[in-house]
C-alpha positions in Angstrom: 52.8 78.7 -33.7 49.2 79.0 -34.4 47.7 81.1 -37.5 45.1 83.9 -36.2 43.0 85.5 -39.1 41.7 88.3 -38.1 39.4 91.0 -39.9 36.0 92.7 -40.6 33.1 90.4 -41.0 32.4 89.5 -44.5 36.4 88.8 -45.1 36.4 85.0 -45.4 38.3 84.5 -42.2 35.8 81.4 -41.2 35.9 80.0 -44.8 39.7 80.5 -45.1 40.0 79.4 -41.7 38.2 75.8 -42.6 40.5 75.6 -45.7 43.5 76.3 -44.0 43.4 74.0 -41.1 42.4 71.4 -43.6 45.1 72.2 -46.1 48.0 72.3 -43.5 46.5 69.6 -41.1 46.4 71.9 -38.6 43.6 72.1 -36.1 40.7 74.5 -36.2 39.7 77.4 -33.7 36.5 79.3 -34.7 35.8 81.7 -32.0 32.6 82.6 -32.9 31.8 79.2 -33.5 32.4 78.4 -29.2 31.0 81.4 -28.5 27.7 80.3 -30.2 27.7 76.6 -28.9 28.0 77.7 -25.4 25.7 80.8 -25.6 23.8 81.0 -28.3 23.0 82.9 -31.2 25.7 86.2 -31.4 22.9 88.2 -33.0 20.7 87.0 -29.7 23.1 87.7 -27.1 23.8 91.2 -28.8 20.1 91.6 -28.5 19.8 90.4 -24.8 23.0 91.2 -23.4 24.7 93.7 -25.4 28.3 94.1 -27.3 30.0 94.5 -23.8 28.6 91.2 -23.1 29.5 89.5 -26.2 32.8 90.9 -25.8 33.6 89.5 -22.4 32.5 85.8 -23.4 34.9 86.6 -26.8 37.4 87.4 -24.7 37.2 83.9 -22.6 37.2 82.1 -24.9 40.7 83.8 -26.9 42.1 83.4 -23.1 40.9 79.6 -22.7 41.4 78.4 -26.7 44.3 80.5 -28.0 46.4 81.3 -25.8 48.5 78.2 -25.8 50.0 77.3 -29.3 48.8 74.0 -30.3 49.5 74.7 -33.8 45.7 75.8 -34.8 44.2 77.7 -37.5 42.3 80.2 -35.4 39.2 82.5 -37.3 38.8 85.4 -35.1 35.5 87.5 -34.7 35.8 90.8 -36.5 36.2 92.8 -33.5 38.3 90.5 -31.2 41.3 92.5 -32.0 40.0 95.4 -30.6 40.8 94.6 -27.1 44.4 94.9 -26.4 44.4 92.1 -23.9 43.2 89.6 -26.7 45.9 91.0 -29.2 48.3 90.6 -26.3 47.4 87.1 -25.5 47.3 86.2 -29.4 51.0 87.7 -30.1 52.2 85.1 -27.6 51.1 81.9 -29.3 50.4 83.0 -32.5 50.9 85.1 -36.1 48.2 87.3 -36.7 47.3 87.9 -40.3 44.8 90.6 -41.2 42.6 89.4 -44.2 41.7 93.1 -45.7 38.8 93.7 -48.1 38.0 97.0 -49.7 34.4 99.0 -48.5 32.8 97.0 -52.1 34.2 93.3 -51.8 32.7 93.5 -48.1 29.1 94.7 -49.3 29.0 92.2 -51.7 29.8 89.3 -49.6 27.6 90.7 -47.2 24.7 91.9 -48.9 22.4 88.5 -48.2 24.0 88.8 -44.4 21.0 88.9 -41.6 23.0 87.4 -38.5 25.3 90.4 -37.8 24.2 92.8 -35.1 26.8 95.6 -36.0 25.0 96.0 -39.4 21.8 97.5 -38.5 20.6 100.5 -40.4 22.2 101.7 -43.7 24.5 98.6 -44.4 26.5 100.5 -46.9 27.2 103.0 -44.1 27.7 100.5 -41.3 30.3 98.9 -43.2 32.2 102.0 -44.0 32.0 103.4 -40.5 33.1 100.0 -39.1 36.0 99.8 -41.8 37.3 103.2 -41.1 37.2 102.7 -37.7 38.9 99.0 -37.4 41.3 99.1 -40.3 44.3 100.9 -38.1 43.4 98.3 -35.6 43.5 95.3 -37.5 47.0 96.7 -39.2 48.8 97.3 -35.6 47.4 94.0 -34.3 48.8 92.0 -37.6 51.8 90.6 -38.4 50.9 90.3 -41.8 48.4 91.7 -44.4 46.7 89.3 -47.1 44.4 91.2 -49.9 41.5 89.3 -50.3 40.1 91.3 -53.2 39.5 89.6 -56.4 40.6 86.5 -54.2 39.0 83.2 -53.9 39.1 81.3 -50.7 41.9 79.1 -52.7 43.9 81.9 -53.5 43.8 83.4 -50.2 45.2 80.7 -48.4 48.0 80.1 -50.5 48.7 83.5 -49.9 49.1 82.5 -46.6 50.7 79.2 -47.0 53.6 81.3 -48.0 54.0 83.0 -45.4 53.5 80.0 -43.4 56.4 78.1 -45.5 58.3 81.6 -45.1 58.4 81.2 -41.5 58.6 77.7 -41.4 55.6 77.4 -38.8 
């Protein structure tokens, strides 16, 4: 069974991702990652193409790299849970756990951030807008919820080791 983290940006899923997969010797999926050795720059194709755009290729490459379970440690973009088909697909090969910050962990970890296109204007406001918005999303997509506040990237993935070892995935 593969491990999707899922989340708003500025969670850790990429850094906990990279841990994880490490830790457990399981492979690594970074969605973003493809995305952006295939296409490009996110913040680019946002610019050029728009979200809807962005959202399509996200959504190949959830169908091609995670729909199978190979056993991977998958770090999901913040809004690739948004789409019901990619939720769908992920629930068939995978555990989904939501990584949740609060509004103030997230500005922190983002405040040197200049890659992410959904932050324009008033980050403060961006953030909380997003976060209102996605957090119901991310909770009925998730099989399970990790707090990340306080957390290091350490402590958050032994959080999910024991759910892992729980399970026995």
């Amino acid at each position: 069974m593969n491990i999707a983290l899922c989340g708003m940006m500025g969670c850790g899923k990429t850094s906990t991702a990279i841990e994880l997969s490490q830790k457990l010797r399981r492979p690594l999926v970074d969605t973003d990652k493809i995305i952006e050795e295939n296409y490009g720059a996110i913040s680019d194709i946002f610019k050029e193409r728009g979200e809807g755009y962005f959202r399509e290729l996200e959504a190949s490459v959830i169908a091609k790299y995670c729909k199978k379970d190979t056993g991977a440690v998958i770090a999901l973009g913040g809004g690739a849970v948004l789409s019901s088909e990619n939720v769908n697909i992920l629930k068939g090969s995978s555990k989904i756990i939501y990584l949740r910050a609060n509004e103030e962990n997230l500005l922190k970890r983002l405040k040197n951030s200049t890659n992410r296109p959904l932050l324009n204007g008033t980050m403060r406001d961006r953030v909380c807008e997003i976060l209102t918005k996605r957090s119901p999303i991310y909770e009925r997509a998730a099989d399970f919820i990790v707090d990340t506040d306080g957390c290091t990237i350490g402590q958050t993935c032994e959080k999910i080791c024991e759910i892992v070892r729980g399970l026995k995935i």
